[in-house]
C-alpha positions in Angstrom: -20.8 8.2 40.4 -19.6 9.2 44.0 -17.6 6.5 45.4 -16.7 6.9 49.3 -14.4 4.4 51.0 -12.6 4.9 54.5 -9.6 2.3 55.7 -6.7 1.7 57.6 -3.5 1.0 56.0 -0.4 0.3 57.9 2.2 1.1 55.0 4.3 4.0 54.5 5.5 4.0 50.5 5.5 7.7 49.6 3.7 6.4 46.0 0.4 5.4 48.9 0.8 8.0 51.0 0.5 10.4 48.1 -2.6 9.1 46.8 -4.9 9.0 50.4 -6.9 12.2 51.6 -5.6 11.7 55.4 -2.6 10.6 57.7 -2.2 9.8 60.9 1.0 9.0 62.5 0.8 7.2 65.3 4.1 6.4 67.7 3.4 4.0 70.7 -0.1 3.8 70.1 -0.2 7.8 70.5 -1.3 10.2 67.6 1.4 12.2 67.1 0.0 14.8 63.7 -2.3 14.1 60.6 -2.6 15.3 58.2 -2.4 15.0 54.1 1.1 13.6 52.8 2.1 17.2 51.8 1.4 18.7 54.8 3.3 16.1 57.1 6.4 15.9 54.7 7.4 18.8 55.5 7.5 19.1 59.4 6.4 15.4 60.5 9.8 13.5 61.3 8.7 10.6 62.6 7.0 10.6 59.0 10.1 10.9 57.1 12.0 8.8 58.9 9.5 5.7 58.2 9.5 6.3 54.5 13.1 6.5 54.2 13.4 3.0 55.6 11.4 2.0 53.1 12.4 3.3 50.1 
């Protein structure tokens, strides 16, 4: 069974963020990168920053 599903999440716990094919950042209403969660943690600091506030 193939089982497609697109949405929009505003949330930033690395536990979601690890599970979800694509990320976009977004600051002021501006894409800033995309990507998956191991590709932004890594060089994406507005990225970082938002999950450290959360965790």
């Amino acid at each position: 069974m193939n089982h497609e599903m697109s949405g929009i999440g505003v949330r930033y716990k690395k536990e979601i963020l690890n599970k979800v094919d694509q990320i976009v950042v977004l600051k002021e209403g501006v894409v800033i990168d995309n990507g998956t969660y191991d590709e932004l943690a890594g060089k994406n600091d507005e990225l970082n920053i938002m999950i450290k506030k959360v965790d």
